[in-house]
N, C-alpha and C positions, 0 to 999 in steps of 0.2 A: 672344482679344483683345476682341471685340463685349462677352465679361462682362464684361472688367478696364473697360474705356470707361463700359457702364452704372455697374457700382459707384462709379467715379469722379464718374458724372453724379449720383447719390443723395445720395452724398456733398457736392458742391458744396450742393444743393439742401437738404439737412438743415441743413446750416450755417449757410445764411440765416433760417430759422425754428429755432423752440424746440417741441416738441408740450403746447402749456398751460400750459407757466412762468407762473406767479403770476397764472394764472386762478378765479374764485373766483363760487357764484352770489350772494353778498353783497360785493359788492369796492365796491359805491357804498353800503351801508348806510345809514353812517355822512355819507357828503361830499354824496351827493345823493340823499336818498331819496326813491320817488314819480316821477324822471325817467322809467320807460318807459312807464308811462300817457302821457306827452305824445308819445312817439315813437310810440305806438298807436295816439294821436288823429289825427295828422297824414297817415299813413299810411292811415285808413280816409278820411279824407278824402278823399285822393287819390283813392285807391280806386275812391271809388262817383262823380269825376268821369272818371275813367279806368279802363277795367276789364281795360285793358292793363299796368297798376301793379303788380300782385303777381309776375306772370311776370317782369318786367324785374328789380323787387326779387332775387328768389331766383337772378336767372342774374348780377346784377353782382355778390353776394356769392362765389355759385362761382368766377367768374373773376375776385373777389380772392382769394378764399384761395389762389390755385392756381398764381399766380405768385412772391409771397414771405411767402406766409403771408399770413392775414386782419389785414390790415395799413394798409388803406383807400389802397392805390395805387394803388385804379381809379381814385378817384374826383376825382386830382390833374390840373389843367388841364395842355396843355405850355407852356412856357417856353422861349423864345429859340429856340436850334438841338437841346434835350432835344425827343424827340414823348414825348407820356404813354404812358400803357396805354390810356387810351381813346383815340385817337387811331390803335392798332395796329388791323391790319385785321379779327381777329377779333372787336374789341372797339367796331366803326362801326356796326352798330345798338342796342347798347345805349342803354337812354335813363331817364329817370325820375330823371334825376341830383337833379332840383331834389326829390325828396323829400326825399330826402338831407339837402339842404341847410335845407327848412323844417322839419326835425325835428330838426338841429342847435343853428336858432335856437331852437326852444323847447325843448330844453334849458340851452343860454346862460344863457337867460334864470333860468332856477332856480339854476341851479350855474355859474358862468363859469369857463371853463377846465380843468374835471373830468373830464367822461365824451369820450372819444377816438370819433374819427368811424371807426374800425373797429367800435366797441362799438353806434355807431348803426343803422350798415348789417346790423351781426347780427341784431339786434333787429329791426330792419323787413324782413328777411327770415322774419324767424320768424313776427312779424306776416300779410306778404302769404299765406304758409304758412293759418293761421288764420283768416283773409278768407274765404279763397277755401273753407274748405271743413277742411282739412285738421286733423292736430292740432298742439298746443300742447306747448312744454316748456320749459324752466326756461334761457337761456342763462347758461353761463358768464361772465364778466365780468371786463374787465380790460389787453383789448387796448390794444395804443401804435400811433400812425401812424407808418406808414415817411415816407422823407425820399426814398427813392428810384424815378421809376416813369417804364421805359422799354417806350415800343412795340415794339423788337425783340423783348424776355421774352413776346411774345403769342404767340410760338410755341409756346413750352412748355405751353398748354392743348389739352386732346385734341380734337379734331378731329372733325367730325362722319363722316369719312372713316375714320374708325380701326378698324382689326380688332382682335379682343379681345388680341391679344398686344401692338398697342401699345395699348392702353387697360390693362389691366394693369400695363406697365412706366409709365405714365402716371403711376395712383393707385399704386405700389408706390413710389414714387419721393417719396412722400406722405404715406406709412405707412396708407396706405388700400389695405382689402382687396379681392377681388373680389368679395364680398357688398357692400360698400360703394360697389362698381361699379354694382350689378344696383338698388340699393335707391333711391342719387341719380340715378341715368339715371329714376329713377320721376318726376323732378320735371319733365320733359318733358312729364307731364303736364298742364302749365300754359303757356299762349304759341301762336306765332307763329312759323314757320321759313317764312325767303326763298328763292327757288328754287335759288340758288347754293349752298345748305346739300344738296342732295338730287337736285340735277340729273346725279352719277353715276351715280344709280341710273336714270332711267328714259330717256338718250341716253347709246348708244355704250357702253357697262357692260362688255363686251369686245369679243374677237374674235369671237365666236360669239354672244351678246346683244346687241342695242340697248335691252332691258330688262332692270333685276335680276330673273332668275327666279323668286329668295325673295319677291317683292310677287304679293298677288293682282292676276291680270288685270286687272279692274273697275276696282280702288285703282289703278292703272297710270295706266291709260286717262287715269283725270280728274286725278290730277299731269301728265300729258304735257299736257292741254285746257289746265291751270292757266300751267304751264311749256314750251312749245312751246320747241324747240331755237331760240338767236338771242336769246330773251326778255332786254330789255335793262332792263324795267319795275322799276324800283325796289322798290314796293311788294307784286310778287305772288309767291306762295307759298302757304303752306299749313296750317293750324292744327296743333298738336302731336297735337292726338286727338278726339273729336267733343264732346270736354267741354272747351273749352279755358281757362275761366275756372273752370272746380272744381277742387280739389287730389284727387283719387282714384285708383282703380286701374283706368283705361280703359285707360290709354298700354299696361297689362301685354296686356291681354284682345286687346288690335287687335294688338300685335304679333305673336303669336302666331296670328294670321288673318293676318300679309303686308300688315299694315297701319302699317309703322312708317315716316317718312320718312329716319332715316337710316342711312348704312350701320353705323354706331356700334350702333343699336339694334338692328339685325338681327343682327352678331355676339353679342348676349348670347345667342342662342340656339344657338352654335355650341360651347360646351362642355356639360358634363354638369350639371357644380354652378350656372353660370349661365343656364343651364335649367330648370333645376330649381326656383331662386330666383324667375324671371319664371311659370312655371307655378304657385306656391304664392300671388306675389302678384296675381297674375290671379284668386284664386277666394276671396282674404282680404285686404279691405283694412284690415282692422285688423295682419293679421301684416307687411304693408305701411306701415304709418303706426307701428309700432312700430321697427320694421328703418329705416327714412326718418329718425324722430326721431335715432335710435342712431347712424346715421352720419353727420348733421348733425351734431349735437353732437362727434364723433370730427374733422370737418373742420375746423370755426370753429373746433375750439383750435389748429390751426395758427398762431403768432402769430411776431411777429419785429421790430415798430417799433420806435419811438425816444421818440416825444412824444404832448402830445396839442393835436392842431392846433387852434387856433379859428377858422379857416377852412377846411373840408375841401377846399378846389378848390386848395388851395397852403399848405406849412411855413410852421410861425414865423415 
């Protein structure tokens, strides 16, 4: 019964997206050529005032693509008695929305009405990617803005709680692989995680643990100093990895020392092949930054909209 349910749930979920229907790396040639140079510019802008900017970029496009396809429904305000996606619980510290939006305007300005605020938000993830360190590659182009975007759909992105079997049926549900698990869990690399993301792990973890035993001691210790049980502090937590504004392959090396914060990441070391993956990319950040690009590219053609919005905070 549990399989007829999943396949059912794939199915709903495939139905709302297309996997790169009428995606293309020259889809603006022609109507706006020269437009991502201007989304480049604005984005290093940000950038080097905020060097919090890249990490936000790459985690708001994941968790658009992940609800109905790369579709720019994060990025819609709410309205009346609708709450958005940003709005949903998972989706209340994302921020850097207003890149977004000053990289739309200078594009407007070249082409008004053309390139879609999905197509933005791709591209200035790709960018924050390239800021920070990381490599570059060619995005697809071509996305439409959805019309529809609700904070309950926030549950359907994986969880930093999640064991590799749901994280699997997660990106399976996606048509993303488990190498494609092991490769984008690498962009954790980059940011910022608040104690609520990782506080299973170091109070009350079971019956028999008050800490996850998978963490080094040490690493323990100074998340509990960070995060003391009660901690009601909005702002404390903990960096993703001792690089946290480089794009590289730290996040792999720490993990595999008991250095990871969440339980999500500590499961990829719980199967063979996703093991395997985090040990290969731990000791080659090139076979890392190739495997990253690959599955990037394989996510953002998740597509599924309707228009193309000229205001991304709200439809036509």
């Amino acid at each position: 019964m549990a399989a007829i349910v999943q396949m059912l749930s794939t199915l709903l979920l495939l139905s709302l997206w297309s996997l790169g229907d009428g995606l293309s790396l020259n889809y603006y040639e022609k109507t706006c050529p020269g437009f991502e140079s201007a989304i480049t510019d604005v984005v290093k802008k940000a950038a080097a005032n905020d060097k919090t900017v890249p990490a936000a970029l790459l985690r708001m496009h994941f968790h658009d693509c992940f609800i109905r396809g790369c579709d720019g429904s994060v990025l819609l305000n709410s309205v009346g008695q609708n709450t958005a996606e940003k709005d949903g619980p998972p989706n209340i510290s994302l921020h850097a929305f207003y890149v977004i939006d000053d990289a739309k305007k200078a594009v407007e300005a070249l082409c008004p009405g053309i390139v879609s605020c999905a197509d933005v938000l791709a591209l200035a993830a790709r960018d924050a990617v390239v800021i920070s360190g990381g490599p570059t590659w060619e995005v697809p182009k071509g996305r439409k803005d959805g019309r529809v975007s609700k904070a309950t759909e926030t549950r359907q992105l994986p969880a930093p709680t999640f064991n590799i079997s749901q994280l699997q049926q997660s990106f399976s549900q996606r048509g993303l692989s488990m190498a494609d698990l092991v490769a984008l869990s690498g962009g954790h690399t980059l940011g910022f995680a608040h104690c609520s993301s990782f506080q299973n792990r170091i109070h009350k973890f079971d019956a028999s643990h008050d800490i996850d035993p998978s963490l080094a001691p040490g690493f323990a210790s100074n998340l509990r100093s960070i995060c003391p049980l009660g901690n009601t502090a909005k702002n404390a937590g903990s960096s993703m990895d001792t690089s946290p504004t480089t794009f590289d392959n730290t996040y792999f090396k720490l993990l595999l020392q008991g250095k990871s914060l969440f339980s999500s990441d500590q499961s990829l070391l719980t199967t063979s092949g996703t093991k395997g993956l985090v040990s290969e990319f731990s000791t080659s950040k090139e076979a890392f930054n190739e495997a990253f690009v690959k599955s990037m590219i394989k996510m953002s053609s998740l597509t599924g909209g309707q228009e193309v919005r000229l205001d991304c905070r709200k439809v036509n």
